[in-house]
N, C-alpha and C positions, 0 to 999 in steps of 0.2 A: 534127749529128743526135745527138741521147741514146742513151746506151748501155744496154744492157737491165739492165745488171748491178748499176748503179749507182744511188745514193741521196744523194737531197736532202734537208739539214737546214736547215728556218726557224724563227728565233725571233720573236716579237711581244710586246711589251712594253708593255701596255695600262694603265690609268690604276690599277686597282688589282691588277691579276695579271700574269706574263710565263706564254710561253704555247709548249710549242716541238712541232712536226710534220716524222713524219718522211716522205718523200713516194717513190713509184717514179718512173722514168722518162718514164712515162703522166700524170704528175701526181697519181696516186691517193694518198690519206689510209692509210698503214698504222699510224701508231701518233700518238697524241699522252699532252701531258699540260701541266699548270700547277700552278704553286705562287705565295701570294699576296705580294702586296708593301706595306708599309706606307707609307699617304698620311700625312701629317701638319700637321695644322691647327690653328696656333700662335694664330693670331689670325684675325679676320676678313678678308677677302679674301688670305689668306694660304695656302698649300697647297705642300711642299715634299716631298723623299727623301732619305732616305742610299742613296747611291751604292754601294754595299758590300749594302744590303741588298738592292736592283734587283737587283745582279750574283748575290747569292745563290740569289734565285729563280729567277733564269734559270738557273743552274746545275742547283737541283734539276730542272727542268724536264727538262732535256735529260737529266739523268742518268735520269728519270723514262721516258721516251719510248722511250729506248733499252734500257732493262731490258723493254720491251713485247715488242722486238724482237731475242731472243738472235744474237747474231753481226753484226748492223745498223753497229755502229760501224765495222768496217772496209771494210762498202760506200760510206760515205757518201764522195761527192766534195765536195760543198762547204757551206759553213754563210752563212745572211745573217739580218742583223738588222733588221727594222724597231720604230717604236718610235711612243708619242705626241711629239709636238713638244716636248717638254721640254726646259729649259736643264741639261747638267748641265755644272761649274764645278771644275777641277783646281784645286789651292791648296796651299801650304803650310801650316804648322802647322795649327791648330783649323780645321774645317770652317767656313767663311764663313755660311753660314746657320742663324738658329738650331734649336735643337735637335740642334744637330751634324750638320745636314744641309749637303747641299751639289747638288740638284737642284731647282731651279723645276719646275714641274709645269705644264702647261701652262695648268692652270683659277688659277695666282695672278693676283689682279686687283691690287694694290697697288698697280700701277705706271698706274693709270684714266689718273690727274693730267697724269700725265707723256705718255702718249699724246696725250690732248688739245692738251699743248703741243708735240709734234712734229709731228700735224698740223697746228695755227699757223703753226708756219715755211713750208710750203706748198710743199717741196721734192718734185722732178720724181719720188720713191719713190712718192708718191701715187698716181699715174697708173699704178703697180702692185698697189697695197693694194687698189683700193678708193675711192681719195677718203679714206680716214681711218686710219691705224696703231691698229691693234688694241691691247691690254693683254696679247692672247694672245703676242703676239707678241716677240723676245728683246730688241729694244732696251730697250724700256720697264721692262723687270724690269730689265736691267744697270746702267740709267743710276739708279733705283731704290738700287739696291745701294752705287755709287761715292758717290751722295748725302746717303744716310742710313747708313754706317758704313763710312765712308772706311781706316779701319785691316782691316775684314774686304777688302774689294774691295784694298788692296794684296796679301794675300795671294794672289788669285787668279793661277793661272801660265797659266789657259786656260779658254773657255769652248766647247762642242760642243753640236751637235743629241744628243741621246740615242741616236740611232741610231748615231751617228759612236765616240760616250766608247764604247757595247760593244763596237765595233769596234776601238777604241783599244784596250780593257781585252786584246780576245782576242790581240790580233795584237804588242801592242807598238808597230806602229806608228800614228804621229799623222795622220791625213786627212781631210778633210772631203768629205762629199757636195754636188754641187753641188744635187740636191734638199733638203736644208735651208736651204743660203745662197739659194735661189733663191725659198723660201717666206716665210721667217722673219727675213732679216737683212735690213741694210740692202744689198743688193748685188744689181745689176741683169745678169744673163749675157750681155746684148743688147749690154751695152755695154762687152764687149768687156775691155781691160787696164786702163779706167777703171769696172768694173762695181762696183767700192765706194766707197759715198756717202760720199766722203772730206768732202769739203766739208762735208756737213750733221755727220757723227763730229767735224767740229772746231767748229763751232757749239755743237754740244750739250755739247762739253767732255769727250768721251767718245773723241776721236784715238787714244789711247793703248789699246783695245782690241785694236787689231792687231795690236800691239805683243807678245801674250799667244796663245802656242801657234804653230799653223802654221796662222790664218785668213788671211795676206793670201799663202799659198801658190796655187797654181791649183786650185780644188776638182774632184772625180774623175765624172765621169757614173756614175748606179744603174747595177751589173752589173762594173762592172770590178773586177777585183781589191784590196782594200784590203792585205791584208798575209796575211801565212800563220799559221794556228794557233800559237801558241809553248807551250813544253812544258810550262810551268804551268799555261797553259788548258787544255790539253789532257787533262791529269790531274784537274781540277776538272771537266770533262765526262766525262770516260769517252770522249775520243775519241784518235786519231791524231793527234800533232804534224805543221804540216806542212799541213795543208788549205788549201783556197783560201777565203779572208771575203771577201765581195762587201762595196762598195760597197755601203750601205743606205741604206733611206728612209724617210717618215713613215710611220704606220701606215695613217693614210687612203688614201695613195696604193698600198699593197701592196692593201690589198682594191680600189681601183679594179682592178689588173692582174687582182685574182683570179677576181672579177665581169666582165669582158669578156669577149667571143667570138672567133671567126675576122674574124668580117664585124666590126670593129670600125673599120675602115681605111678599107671602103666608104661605114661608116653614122657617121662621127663627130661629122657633126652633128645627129643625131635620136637621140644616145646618151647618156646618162648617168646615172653610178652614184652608188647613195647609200647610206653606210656609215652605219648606225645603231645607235649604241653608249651610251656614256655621255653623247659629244655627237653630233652630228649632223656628217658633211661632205656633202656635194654635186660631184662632179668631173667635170670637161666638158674635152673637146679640142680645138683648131681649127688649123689650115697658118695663120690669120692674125691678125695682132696685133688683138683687140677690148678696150676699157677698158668698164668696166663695173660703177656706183658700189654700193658695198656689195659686190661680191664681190671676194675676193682674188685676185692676178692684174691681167693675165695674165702667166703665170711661163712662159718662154721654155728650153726643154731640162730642166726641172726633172724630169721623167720619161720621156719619149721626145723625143730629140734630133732637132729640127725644129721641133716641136709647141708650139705655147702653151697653157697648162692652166689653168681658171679652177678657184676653189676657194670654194665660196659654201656656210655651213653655220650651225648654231644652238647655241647654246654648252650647254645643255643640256636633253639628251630623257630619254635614259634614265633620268638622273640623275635627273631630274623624278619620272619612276613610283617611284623606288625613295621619293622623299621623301613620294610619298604612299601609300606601303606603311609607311614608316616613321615617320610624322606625326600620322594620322588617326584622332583616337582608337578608330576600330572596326577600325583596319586589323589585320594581325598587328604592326604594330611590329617588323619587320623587313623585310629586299628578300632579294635573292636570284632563281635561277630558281626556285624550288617556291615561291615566295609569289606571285609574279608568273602563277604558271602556274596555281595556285589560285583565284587572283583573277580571270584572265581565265575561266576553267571557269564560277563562277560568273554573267558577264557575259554570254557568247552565248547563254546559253538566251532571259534577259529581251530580246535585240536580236530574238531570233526572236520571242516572244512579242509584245514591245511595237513591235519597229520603229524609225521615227523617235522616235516619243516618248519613248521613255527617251534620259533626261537632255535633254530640246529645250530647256529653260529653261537649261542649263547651258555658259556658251563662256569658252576662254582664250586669249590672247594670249602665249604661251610664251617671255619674252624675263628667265630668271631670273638669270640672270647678263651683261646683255648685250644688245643684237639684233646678230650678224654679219653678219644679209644680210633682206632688201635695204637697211637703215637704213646699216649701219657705224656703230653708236653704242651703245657700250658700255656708257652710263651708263642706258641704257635696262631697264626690270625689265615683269616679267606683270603683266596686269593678268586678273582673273577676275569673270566675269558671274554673275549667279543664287545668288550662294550665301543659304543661308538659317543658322536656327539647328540645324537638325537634326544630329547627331551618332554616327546607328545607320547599321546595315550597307549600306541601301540608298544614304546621302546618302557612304557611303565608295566605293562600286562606283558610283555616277554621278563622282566627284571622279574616278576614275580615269582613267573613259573621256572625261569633257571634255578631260582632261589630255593623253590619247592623240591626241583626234581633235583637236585645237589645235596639236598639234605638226606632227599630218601635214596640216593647211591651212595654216599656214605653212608649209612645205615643197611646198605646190600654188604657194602666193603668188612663191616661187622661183625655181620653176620658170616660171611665167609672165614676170618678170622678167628672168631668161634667153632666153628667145623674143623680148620685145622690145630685145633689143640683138644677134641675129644668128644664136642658133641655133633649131631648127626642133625641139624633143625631143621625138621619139613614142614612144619607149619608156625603161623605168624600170628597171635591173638593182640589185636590191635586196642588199645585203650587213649582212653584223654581224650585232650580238644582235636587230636590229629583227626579222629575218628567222626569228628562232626563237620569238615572241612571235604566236599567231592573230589576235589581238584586232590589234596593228597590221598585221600582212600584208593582212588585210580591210580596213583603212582606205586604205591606201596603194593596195589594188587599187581598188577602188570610189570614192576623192576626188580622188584627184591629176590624173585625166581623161587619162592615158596609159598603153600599156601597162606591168605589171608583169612583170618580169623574176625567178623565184624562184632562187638559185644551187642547184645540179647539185651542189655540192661544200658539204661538211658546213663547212669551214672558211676562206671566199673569203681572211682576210687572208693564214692561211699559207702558201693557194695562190701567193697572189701574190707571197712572201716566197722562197718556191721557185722562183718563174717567176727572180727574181733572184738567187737560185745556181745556178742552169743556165745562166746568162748567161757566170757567175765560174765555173764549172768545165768551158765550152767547148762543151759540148752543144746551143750555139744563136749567131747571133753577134751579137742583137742583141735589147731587151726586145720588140718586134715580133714577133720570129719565134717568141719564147718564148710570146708571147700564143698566138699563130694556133695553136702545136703542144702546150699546155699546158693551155689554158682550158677547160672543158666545157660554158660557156655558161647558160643560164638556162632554164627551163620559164614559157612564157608562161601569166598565169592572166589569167582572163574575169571581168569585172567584170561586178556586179550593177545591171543598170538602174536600180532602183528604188530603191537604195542611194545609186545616183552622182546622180538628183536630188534626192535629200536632202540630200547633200553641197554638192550647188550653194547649197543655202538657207543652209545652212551658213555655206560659205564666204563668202557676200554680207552675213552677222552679222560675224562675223572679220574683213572688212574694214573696216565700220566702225568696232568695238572698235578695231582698229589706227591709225586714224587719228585716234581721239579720244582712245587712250592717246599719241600724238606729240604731239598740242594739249595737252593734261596736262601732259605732261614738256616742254615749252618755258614753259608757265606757270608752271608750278614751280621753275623756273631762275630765272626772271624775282622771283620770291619770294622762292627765296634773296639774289637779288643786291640786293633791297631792305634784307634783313635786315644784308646786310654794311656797307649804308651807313652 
């Protein structure tokens, strides 16, 4: 049981900021803060970090949180990291990736090619992914790497989930999460002391990965202990030598924790959470093994030991609005939240005034880097309906809201998807930036056709981040128990009748956009492959 006295530190390390909260025992928000991290986009489908600068931010973060909270450092019991899916890559001399970087990012696509040809081989991973190995995913970037600069890839001495390197960075010691090996690698939990696709790592030519750090070690279940603070870190935070670093995990999965309730146990299969950020994930539980094409999974102990967790999401949402904040010659030419919050201010007046009718002529198929789910096909791109020549304010604040309501019918589309292969999802516990955005919160309540779940707590992923150093510092004995006594659950909102059948007309546009942008992109395959003859 948690001690009254005591304080929980989580950090989150997001696609462009890290992010760190300091939490009571109640789970309550008393301080936070962030500082930003530089992405780096060398080339086209290319998106990388220095490792050093990651670490940097997360430091001022914490040092930042804690200055919130005079005397805070010495209550805290334990620190956990979650993080995006990122590759980051130990190496000697010169950083292996250019620009002196040495972190994949989880949006590089480089590695499309090489996806395509792992799913070829048609090895039994499949039957986890999805039916297709993603780009997002680490092999694809690694094999990538070893291929095209053989002399960087010997330098490599290790590769980690990003959650795992901070954890490494704080503690000293090397260990991996069995929630990243069990999302992102090729390695199956189910199966036990043969759970890495040795077989297929020697087909691909890629064997010798294991070889590199402590991957073919036993990886650690979220909440246990990874190592203790060491006394450099320690001073680079402003905290005590000596703490306990939980075991960490993706950052999707910390705001699933953060986003669930008590009753999450009872209701797991009419539950699931949708962390709305830069990209979009989708996370659903079940006691039984279900395959399930285009969604990733199901991943077996990857977050609650028992549990199979399917992972079905959209590579990019947010990221979407920002580019048409940042694109559109009437926009501001910038994102952020006050541009985003500007823009949407302007929009709900016209939705009350006009209704359906504003923007009706306007639909998008939201697949800009990718479709993840329900396609699994990566090579897949948007396709958008109605555009005209226009260029003023009105044809920017329509682009907007097509953009918005696109994203969240594909994510109705999804959701529906999921229902036909096993679970039943009546309600919708909403997390992330999606959730600070009006303009999507009203879409999501009114199109998805299930209830919405609003989070209770200002910051679900850090919540969840903490539910996992309360794990690592004893005050719970297992991430279950941390949920039922941590969680504060959702405020249900009431959807608009007259909204949600518009929505349905909507939605019945969107789907056949989607199916004639599929027929598109098969013919156009077909085109290319004449041109190569």
């Amino acid at each position: 049981m948690a001690g009254t006295d005591g304080l929980l530190l989580a950090v989150d390390v997001g696609t462009l900021s890290a992010r760190a909260g300091l939490f009571d025992a109640g789970g309550q928000l008393l301080a936070s803060a962030s500082a930003p991290c530089e992405l780096i986009r060398p080339a086209q489908d290319h998106a990388v970090y220095r490792m050093d600068g990651i670490w940097a931010a997360v430091t001022q973060a914490v040092r930042d949180t804690l200055a919130g909270q005079p005397g805070a450092a010495l209550r805290v019991r334990a620190l956990a990291f979650d993080a995006t899916s990122s590759l980051a890559l130990s190496h000697t001399g010169a950083p292996p990736l250019e620009g002196d970087a040495d972190v994949f990012c989880w949006a590089d696509h480089r590695g499309e090619a090489i996806a395509e040809e792992i799913t070829a081989i048609g090895d039994r991973l499949l039957d986890y992914t999805g039916g297709a190995l993603s780009p997002e995913m680490h092999l694809p970037k690694l094999l990538w790497l070893k291929r095209h600069d053989p002399a960087a890839w010997a330098r490599v001495t290790g590769a980690r989930d990003l959650c795992d390197a901070l954890a490494w960075r704080a503690t000293g010691d090397d260990r991996h999460s069995l929630c990243g090996l069990a999302c992102k690698w090729a390695f199956l939990p189910a199966d036990g002391d043969t759970a890495w696709r040795r077989g297929l790592l020697g087909t691909l030519g890629i064997a010798d990965l294991l070889d590199r750090g402590v991957l073919a070690q036993p990886p650690l279940p979220v909440g246990a202990t990874h190592g203790r603070l060491s006394a450099e870190a320690a001073v680079e935070m402003s905290l005590p030598p000596g703490l306990p670093v939980a075991v960490g995990l993706i950052d999707a999965e910390a705001g699933t924790l953060g986003a669930l309730d008590g009753s999450f146990a009872q209701a797991m299969n009419e539950t699931l959470v949708l962390i709305g950020g830069t990209s979009t994930c989708m996370m659903a539980f079940a006691p039984d093994e279900r395959r399930i094409h285009g969604v990733w999974g199901p991943f077996r102990d990857a977050v609650f030991p028992g549990l199979w967790m399917h992972e079905a999401g959209q590579s990019l949402t947010g990221a979407a609005l920002d580019a048409v904040l940042q694109q559109h010659p009437a926009g501001p030419r910038r994102s952020g939240p006050a541009a985003h919050a500007a823009t949407v201010t302007r929009i709900m007046p016209l939705l009350k005034a006009e209704g359906p009718a504003f923007a009706a002529g306007r639909h998008i198929v939201p697949d800009w880097l990718g479709n993840r789910s329900p396609l699994g096909e990566g090579r897949a791109r948007a396709l958008a309906a109605g555009l005209g020549e226009e260029r003023g304010e009105r044809d920017f604040l329509e682009a907007y809201y097509a953009t918005a309501r696109g994203i969240v019918l594909q994510a109705r589309q999804i959701l529906d998807h999921l229902d036909a292969h096993g679970y039943a999802i009546r309600r919708v516990a909403l997390s992330g930036g999606h959730a600070r955005n009006p303009l999507m919160v009203s879409l999501y309540r009114d199109a998805l056709g299930r209830e919405l779940l609003l989070p209770r707590t200002p910051e679900p992923v850090l919540l969840g981040t903490a539910m996992v150093a309360a794990v690592a510092a004893g005050w719970y004995p297992d991430l279950l128990s941390a949920v039922a006594g941590l969680a504060p659950g959702g405020e249900p909102q009431v959807a608009d009748p007259a909204w949600a059948r518009a929505h349905d007309i909507a939605f019945r546009i969107y789907l056949g956009l989607f199916e004639a942008r599929n027929a598109a992109m098969r013919d156009s395959a077909a085109l290319a492959a004449l041109a190569r003859q």
